[in-house]
C-alpha positions, -999 to +999 in steps of 0.1 A: +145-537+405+129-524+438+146-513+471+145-532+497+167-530+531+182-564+551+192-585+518+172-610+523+145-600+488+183-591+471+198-626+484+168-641+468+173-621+434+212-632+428+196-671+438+173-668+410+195-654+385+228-681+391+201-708+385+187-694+357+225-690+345+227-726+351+199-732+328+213-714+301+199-681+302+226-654+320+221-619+333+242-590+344+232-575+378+247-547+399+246-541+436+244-507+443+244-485+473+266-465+495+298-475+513+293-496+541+262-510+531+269-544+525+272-549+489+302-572+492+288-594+520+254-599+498+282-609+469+300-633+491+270-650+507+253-653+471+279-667+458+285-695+494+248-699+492+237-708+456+271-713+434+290-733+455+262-757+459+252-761+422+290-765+412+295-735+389+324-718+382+333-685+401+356-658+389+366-629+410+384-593+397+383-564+415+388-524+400+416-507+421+407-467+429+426-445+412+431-461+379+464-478+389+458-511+371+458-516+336+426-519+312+407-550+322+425-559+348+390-566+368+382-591+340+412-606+339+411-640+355+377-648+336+394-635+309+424-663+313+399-693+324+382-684+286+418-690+270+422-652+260+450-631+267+431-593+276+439-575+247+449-604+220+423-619+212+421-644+187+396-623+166+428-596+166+438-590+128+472-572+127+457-555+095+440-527+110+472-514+127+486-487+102+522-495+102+523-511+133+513-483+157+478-476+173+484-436+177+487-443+135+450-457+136+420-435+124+392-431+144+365-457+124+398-480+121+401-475+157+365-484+166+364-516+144+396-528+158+382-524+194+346-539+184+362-573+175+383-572+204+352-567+227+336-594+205+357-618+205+365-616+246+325-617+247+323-645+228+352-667+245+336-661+281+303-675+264+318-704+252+339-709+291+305-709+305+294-733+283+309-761+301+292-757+335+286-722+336+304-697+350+299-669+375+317-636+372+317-610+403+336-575+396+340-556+425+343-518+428+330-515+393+324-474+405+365-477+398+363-496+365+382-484+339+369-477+303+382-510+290+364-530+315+325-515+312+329-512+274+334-551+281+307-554+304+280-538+284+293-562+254+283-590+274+251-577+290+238-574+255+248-608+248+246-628+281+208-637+278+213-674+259+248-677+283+257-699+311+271-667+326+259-644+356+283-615+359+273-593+388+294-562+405+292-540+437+290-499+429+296-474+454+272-447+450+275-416+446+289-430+412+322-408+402+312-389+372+338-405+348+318-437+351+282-429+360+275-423+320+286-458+315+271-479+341+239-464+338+240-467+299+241-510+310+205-506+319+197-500+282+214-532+270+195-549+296+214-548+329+194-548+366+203-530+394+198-543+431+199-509+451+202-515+487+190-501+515+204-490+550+186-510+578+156-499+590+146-485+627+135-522+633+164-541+615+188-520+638+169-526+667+175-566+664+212-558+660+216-535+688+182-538+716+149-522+713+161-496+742+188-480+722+170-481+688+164-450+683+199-432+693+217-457+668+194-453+639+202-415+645+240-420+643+246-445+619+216-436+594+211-476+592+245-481+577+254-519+585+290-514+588+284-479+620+257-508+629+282-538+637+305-509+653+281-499+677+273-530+683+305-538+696+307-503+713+329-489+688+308-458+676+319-447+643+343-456+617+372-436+634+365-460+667+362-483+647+398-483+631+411-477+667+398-507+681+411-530+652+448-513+657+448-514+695+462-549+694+491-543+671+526-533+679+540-500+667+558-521+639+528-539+625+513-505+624+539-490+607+533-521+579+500-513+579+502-476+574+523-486+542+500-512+527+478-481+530+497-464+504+510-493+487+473-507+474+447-532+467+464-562+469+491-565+492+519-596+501+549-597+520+572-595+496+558-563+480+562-544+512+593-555+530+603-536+496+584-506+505+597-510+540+635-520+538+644-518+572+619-545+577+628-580+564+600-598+549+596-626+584+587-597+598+560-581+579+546-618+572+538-615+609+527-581+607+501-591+583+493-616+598+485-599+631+466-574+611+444-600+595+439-618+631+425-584+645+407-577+612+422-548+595+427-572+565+410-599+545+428-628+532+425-630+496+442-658+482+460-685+497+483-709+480+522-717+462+523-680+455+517-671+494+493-652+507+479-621+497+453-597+516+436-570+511+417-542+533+387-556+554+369-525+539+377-495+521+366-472+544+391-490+571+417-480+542+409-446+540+409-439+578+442-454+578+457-434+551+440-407+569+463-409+598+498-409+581+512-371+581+521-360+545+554-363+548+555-391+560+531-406+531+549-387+504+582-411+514+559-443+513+549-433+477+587-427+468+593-457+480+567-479+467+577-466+433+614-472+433+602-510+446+580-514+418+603-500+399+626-522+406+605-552+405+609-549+367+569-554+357+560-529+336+526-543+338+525-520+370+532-491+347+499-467+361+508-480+394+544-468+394+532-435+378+504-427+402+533-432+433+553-407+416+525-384+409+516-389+452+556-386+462+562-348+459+568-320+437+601-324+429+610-325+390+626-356+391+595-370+404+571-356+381+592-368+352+590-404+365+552-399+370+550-384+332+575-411+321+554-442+336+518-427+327+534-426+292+543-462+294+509-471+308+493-447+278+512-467+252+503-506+268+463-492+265+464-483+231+480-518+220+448-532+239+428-507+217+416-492+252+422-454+236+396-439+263+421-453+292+452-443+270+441-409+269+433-406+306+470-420+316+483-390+294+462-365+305+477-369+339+512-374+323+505-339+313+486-328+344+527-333+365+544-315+334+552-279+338+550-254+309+586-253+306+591-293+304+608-302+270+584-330+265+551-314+273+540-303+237+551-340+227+533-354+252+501-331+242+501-345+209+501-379+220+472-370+245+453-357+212+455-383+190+442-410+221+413-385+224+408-386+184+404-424+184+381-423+212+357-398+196+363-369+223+369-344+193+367-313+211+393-323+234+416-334+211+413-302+193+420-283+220+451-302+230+464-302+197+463-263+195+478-262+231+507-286+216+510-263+185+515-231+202+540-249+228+561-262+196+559-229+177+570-210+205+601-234+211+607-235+175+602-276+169+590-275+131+580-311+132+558-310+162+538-282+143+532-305+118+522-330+138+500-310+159+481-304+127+476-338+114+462-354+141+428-349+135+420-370+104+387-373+088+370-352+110+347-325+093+331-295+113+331-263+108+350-252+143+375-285+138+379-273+101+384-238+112+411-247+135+425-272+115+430-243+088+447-224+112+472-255+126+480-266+087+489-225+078+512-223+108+526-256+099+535-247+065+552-214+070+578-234+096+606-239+076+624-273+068+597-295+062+604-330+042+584-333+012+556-362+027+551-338+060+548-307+034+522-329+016+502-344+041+497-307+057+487-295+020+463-321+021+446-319+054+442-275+047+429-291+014+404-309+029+392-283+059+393-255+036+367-280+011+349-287+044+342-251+052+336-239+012+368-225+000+368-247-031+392-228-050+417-229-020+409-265-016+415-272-054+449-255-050+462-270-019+451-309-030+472-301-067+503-292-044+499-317-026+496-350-051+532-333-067+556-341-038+537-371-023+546-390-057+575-373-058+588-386-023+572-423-023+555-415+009+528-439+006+507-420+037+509-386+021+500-401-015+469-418+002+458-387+020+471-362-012+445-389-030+416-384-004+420-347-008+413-346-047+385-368-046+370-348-022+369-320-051+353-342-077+318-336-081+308-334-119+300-366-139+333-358-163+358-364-130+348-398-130+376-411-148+397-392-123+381-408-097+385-443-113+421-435-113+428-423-079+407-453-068+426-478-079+460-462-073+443-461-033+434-493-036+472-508-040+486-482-015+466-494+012+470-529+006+511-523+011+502-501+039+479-526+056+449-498+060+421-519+055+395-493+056+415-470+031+408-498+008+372-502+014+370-464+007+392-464-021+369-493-038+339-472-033+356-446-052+356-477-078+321-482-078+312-448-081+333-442-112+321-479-127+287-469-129+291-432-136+313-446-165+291-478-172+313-498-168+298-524-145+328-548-147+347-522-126+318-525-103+317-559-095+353-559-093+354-538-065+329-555-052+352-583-045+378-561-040+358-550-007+347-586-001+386-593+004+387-569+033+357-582+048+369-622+045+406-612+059+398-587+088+357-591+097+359-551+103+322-545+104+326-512+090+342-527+059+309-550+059+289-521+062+300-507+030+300-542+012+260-548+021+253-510+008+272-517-022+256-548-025+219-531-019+226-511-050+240-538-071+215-566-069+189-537-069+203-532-106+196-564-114+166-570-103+169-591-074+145-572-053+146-599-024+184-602-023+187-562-022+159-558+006+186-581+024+214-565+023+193-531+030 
């Protein structure tokens, strides 16, 4: 979409696309451009101007900076009007949860699971906007977390035959973390609305043709510097003074803290922050601060009201005033209120206060402590990109000498392995394994070295090698962590050539996984000797290792493990002509499909169907599943 400066051509855009969501046919849109620019007026007077009027359902979220909320908090209420709970879906199947905990998830189980929670949020919002259509407007989206644009570019390749119109406000310059991501929406179909600054001319209707030209030079056209020097202000700083001029030194004091304390601010939230301030009193404040327009008024109603800063850039030359002492003891204090308040919901919040409140260690275990919390309520969501980020900075406030920091590395690893950052998780998990070597912690070797499952490339196999070596030579390992380590340096050592080693390592390891009952170990035992089968006369072996699989993931509830163990089947039923075995896996991976819709599990059905109906001679049914 063009440029265009004023937002009258950018007005007439959103117009056209909430009628055309009206019709039926939605869009995604974003409003780009630098602070002060106007993108959330153009939102506001959109939405006034042409959804009010035709009656359609609007939605507001908004992305806090910093990463403080958790994953699709943005999405939220839209989320709630579709009748889904962010992150329990109904298209959820408990089944692709290996014994009940995420961090246990492999990486393709990983990405299925999250697939059908993104589809089935996308397809409940489409199904809200069936009845009237509905209007969605994120604001901030240059804050988003990962959870919330993997969720908008579901629905922007999806939204064309919706009632829905979804657009969000980006600050540019983009952060890096997100750029990749919102510019990867224009692929699936998203516009862009990038505004201008005002021109010479625009400016001189805001401010008089005689000083034009001064105040285009100082404000570069920005709106916002506009409006301030319009009303003799000068520049953001001026700005700020003017609006706190007419408050007392108390209100200013509660303004200073809802400065630290965040997006969304109520009385009740900081009278906590400030206790020798009852909550009558910084009602008023608030109030006071709204009348001279330092805040906005977001919501009014039973709960109270709630506000919000009139601009970000207001925020920041607020926060920019408060000494850092003096901030540090807001942040301590905003944390042990939060704390308090017993929502652990608030989890990133809490921890980012603790990580702003000083560098004592009892504070950077709280931060490390509550970004852990935050790490673990992502993953349950399947939001592994923002579990891993939330650890990271856990392990950004530990010091090498913390207790918990190879722990804590580990569990940083395996949210990077289920989010496909391989690399990363590599390196953290030989960072955790020379931590737990050095302190002696036998188990947390070991478990350094299995994180990274089903991954096969020379440098990950290399390391890997290395991790599983120093893990065996720990001593007193239990029988299924001795095996599943004999396993993974089975696999590796396959994966880079070392047959013979490989061959070795998988034998030792099927012994004391059937020995022990460990039903992970004799899965991944299993997965290392088929690896190792590649004549014609192993089939039977294969058969045989298949269908022991087969009923291990089944009382494990790995779905995928079965779908792979199945294959196994097929490949040993026709190997072995035996085409009964075939078809019998066959259904066997049918099962998976019907109970848990994992599309990777249909993926392997379809191929295995190509072949079959290929063997038969139903050319037009295999070209189908093709």
């Amino acid at each position: 979409m063009a440029n265009s400066s004023g937002g009258g051509a950018e007005l007439a855009v959103l117009g056209e696309r909430i009628a055309a969501a009206a019709r039926g046919a939605g869009s995604v849109v974003l409003l780009a451009g630098p602070a002060g620019i106007g993108k959330s007026t153009l939102a506001a007077e959109a939405l006034r101007r042409y959804a009010d009027p035709a009656g359609l359902a609007v939605v507001r979220g908004h992305c806090p900076r910093d990463g403080v909320a958790p994953p699709l908090w943005p999405w939220q209420r839209a989320l709630r009007r579709a009748g889904v709970a962010a992150g329990s879906s109904a298209r959820r199947t408990a089944a692709v949860r290996a014994g009940g905990q995420w961090s246990a998830l492999e990486p393709v189980s990983a990405a299925a699971a999250w697939f059908l929670e993104l589809a089935g949020m996308g397809e409940a919002l489409a199904a809200s906007a069936a009845d009237g259509g509905l209007v969605v407007l994120l604001e901030a989206l240059h804050w988003a977390d990962a959870a919330s644009l993997d969720l908008l570019r579901q629905v922007t390749g999806e939204v064309a035959e919706c009632a829905l119109f979804v657009f969000g406000t980006v600050r540019e310059p983009v952060p890096e973390e997100t750029a990749g991501a919102l510019a990867e929406l224009g692929r699936y179909g998203a516009g862009t609305l990038r505004l201008a600054p005002f021109t010479r001319a625009e400016v001189a209707r805001y401010v008089g043709e005689p000083d034009a030209a001064e105040s285009y030079r100082r404000t570069g056209g920005l709106p916002l510097l506009v409006a301030a020097l319009r009303a003799h202000a000068g520049d953001i700083g001026a700005v700020v003074s003017g609006l706190l001029a007419g408050l007392t030194d108390g209100q200013r004091e509660v303004v200073r803290a809802a400065a630290v304390l965040g997006e969304q601010l109520d009385a009740a939230q900081l009278a906590a922050v400030l206790p020798e301030s009852d909550e009558a009193l910084v009602a008023r404040a608030l109030a006071a601060a709204l009348h001279s327009g330092v805040l906005t008024a977001v919501q009014t109603g039973g709960a109270g009201r709630s506000y919000r800063f009139a601009h970000d850039l207001v925020r920041d030359e607020v926060l920019g005033r408060i000494s850092p002492a003096a901030a540090r003891g807001l942040h301590r204090a905003a944390a042990r209120a939060l704390e308090q308040a017993g929502d652990r919901a608030q989890a990133a919040r809490i921890a980012a206060h603790w990580r702003r409140s000083g560098p004592e260690p009892g504070h950077r275990a709280a931060a490390a402590r509550w970004s852990r919390v935050a790490a673990e309520q992502a993953g349950q969501r399947y939001a592994y990109a923002d579990a891993a980020r939330y650890l990271a900075e856990a392990v950004a406030v530990l010091g090498p000498d913390d207790a918990e920091r190879a722990e804590v590395l580990i569990e940083l690893a395996r949210a990077e392995h289920l989010s496909g950052r391989y690399d990363a998780s590599l390196r953290h998990c030989t960072e955790a394994a020379a931590v737990a070597e050095a302190s002696g912690r036998a188990a947390l070797l070991a478990e350094a070295a299995l994180v990274m499952q089903g991954v096969s490339f020379p440098h990950a196999s290399q390391a890997i090698v290395r991790l599983c070596g120093a893990a065996l030579a720990a001593p007193g390992l239990a029988d299924g962590v001795r095996a599943r380590l004999l396993a993974q340096h089975a696999t590796a050592s396959a994966d880079l050539g070392r047959f013979e080693a490989a061959a070795e390592d998988a034998r030792a390891a099927h012994e004391p996984a059937e020995a022990c009952g460990d039903l992970r170990a004799g899965l991944e035992a299993a997965r290392a000797l088929e690896t190792l089968l590649v004549h014609p006369d192993d089939s039977a072996e294969r058969l045989r290792l298949g269908e022991l699989s087969v009923a291990r993931a089944a009382r494990l509830g790995d779905p995928l493990t079965g779908v792979l163990a199945e294959v196994w089947r097929v490949q040993a039923g026709y190997l072995l002509g035996r085409v009964e075995v075939v078809d019998d896996a066959v259904h066997g991976i049918e099962a998976v499909v019907e109970r848990s819709g994992l599309p990777l599990a249909r993926w392997h059905l379809l191929r295995v169907g190509a072949a079959r109906t290929l063997q038969e001679g139903r050319f037009d049914a295999a070209r189908r599943c093709n």
